[in-house]
C-alpha positions, 0 to 999 in steps of 0.5 A, a space after each residue: 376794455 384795452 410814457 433831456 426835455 425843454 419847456 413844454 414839450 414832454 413827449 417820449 419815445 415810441 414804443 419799438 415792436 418786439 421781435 415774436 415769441 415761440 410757444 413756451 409749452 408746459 409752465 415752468 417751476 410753479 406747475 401753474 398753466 399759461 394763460 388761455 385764449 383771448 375770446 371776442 376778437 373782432 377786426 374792423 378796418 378803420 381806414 385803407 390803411 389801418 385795422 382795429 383790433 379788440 378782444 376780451 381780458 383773459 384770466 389769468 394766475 398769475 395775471 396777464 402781463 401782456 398781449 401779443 398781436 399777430 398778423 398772420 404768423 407775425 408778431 406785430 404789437 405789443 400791448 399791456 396786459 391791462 390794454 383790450 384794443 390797438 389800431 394797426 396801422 401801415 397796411 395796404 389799401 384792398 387787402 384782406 389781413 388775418 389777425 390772432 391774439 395771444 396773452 403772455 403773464 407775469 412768468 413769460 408763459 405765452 398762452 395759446 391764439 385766439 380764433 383768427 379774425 379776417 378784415 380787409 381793407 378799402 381800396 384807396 382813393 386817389 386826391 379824395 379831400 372831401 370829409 364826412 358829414 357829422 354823425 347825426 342826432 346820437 344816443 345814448 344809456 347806461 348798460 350797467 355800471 361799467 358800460 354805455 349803448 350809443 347810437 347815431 344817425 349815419 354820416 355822409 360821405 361822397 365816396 363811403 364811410 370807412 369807420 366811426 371812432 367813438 371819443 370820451 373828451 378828447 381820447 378815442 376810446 372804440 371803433 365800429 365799422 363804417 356800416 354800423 351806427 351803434 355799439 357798446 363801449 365798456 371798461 368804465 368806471 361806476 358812478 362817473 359822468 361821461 361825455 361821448 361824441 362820433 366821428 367818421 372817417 373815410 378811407 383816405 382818413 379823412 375825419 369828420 367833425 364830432 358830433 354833438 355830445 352824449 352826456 351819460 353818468 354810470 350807476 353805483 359808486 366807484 368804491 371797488 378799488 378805483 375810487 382813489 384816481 390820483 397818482 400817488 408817492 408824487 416826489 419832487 426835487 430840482 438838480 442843476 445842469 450847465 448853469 440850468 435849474 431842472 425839477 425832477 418828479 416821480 410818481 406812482 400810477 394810479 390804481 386804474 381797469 387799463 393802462 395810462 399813458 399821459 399825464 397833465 403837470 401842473 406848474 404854480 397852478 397854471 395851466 397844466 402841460 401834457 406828458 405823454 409816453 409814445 410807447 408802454 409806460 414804465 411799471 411802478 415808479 415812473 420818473 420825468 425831469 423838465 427845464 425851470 430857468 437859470 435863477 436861484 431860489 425860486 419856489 414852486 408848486 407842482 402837482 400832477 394828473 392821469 387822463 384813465 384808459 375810459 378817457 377821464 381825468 382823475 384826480 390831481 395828486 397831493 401838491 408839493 414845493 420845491 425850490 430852484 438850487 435847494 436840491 430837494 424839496 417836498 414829498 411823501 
């Protein structure tokens, strides 16, 4: 398939778009060639106003870094090169758009664009409040052991149905046209459990509720490199600022097919608060500091998790100690 805080409230900024880069030509220094074109591009409106965009990996040496995302000669996203989708948002209602896709590696070599996909999208709706019903009696199996088929009874709508948007808990994880009531998601993990469900979504964005859960669990095991799903190198240690008591993590990512964006932190085993990056994560060690009080010597365990690109949780990293004023605490 396709990252100074108060309490609770973890949110960072969004990612800026980057202004569009030319054809680099010939690879420099190495001799080695730029990556090729993105295959499998498809274009489906979501809404009146959004596009989802999808595509397959490219291969690449050295590996992709990045994905450019092109409406018509315009660059208008970025996204890692571990991400295969991204839903393009801002457009006009009864417009046909023309998208490309071009992969970029590690050296900044841009290589070709794909094929060009058109879609286009609904016209608007004026006052319409009226969701669609739930997608009726899904299905689903394995296709593999990095895949899943799902289908579902077409949803109603008093208008039409714009699109279905496929979910794995609570993160959205596919698109499918609104006249399409099966599909495949991929860029899953072997041998991990899985729970799907539908909504559908009309061109006013208005979103059904989900349907009722497909349980499905890929075959093999997960032993080709992403078996170990915790961040690692996690670090903690506390600084003080205007009389307030502040912990400050670092962590490396866990090894994982996709990029991850939002972490759970989990305070003396309560429950855990959400940490999301709004826009590209930070390659390597990433680093986030949280307000803790105003008191002196007081202990605390904290440990923290990754939701993966197939929507799961993996595992919670080791769980380290630290104390208010001390300065450092425990860590690798």
């Amino acid at each position: 398939m396709r990252r100074v805080p108060v309490p609770h409230a973890l949110a960072l900024a969004a990612l800026a778009l980057v202004a569009a880069c030319g054809w680099s030509g010939a690879a420099d220094g190495g001799g080695e060639r730029p990556p090729g074109a993105p295959t499998g591009v498809t274009a489906q409106a979501g809404s009146a106003t959004s596009v989802h965009v999808m595509w397959n990996a490219v291969a690449s040496a050295p590996g992709v870094h990045a994905y450019e995302i092109y409406r018509g000669t315009t660059k208008i996203s970025e996204v890692s090169g571990s991400a295969h989708m991204v839903d393009v948002t801002r457009l006009t209602p009864s417009t046909t758009y023309v998208f490309t896709v071009r992969a970029r590696d590690g050296d900044g070599r841009l290589g070709p664009s794909s094929r060009q996909v058109r879609a286009r999208t609904p016209a608007a709706v004026a006052a319409d409040r009226s969701a669609p019903s739930r997608p009726a009696r899904p299905t689903g199996r394995a296709a593999g052991s990095r895949a899943v088929q799902l289908s579902w009874g077409a949803a109603e709508d008093d208008r039409a149905v714009a699109s279905y948007d496929i979910y794995q808990g609570t993160a959205k994880v596919h698109s499918v046209g609104g006249s399409q009531t099966a599909t495949v998601v991929t860029g899953l993990r072997p041998g991990t459990r899985y729970t799907f469900t539908i909504r559908a979504r009309d061109a006013a964005d208005n979103v059904s509720p989900a349907s009722a859960a497909v349980r499905l669990t890929t075959p093999g095991t997960d032993d080709d490199g992403g078996g170990d799903t915790a961040p690692t190198g996690f670090r903690v240690t506390t600084h003080r600022a205007d009389g307030a008591h502040y912990l400050d993590l670092s962590w490396l990512p866990p090894r994982a097919d996709g990029v991850v964006t939002e972490y759970q932190v989990q305070l003396d085993r309560g429950q855990p608060t959400s940490l999301v990056w709004g826009g590209t994560p930070p390659e390597g060690r990433a680093t986030h500091s949280f307000y803790i009080g105003r008191e002196a010597g007081v202990g605390h365990r904290v440990r923290i998790r990754a939701r993966l690109p197939d929507g799961t949780w993996g595992g919670f990293s080791a769980e380290r100690t630290v104390t208010t004023g001390s300065g450092s605490g425990t860590g690798p």
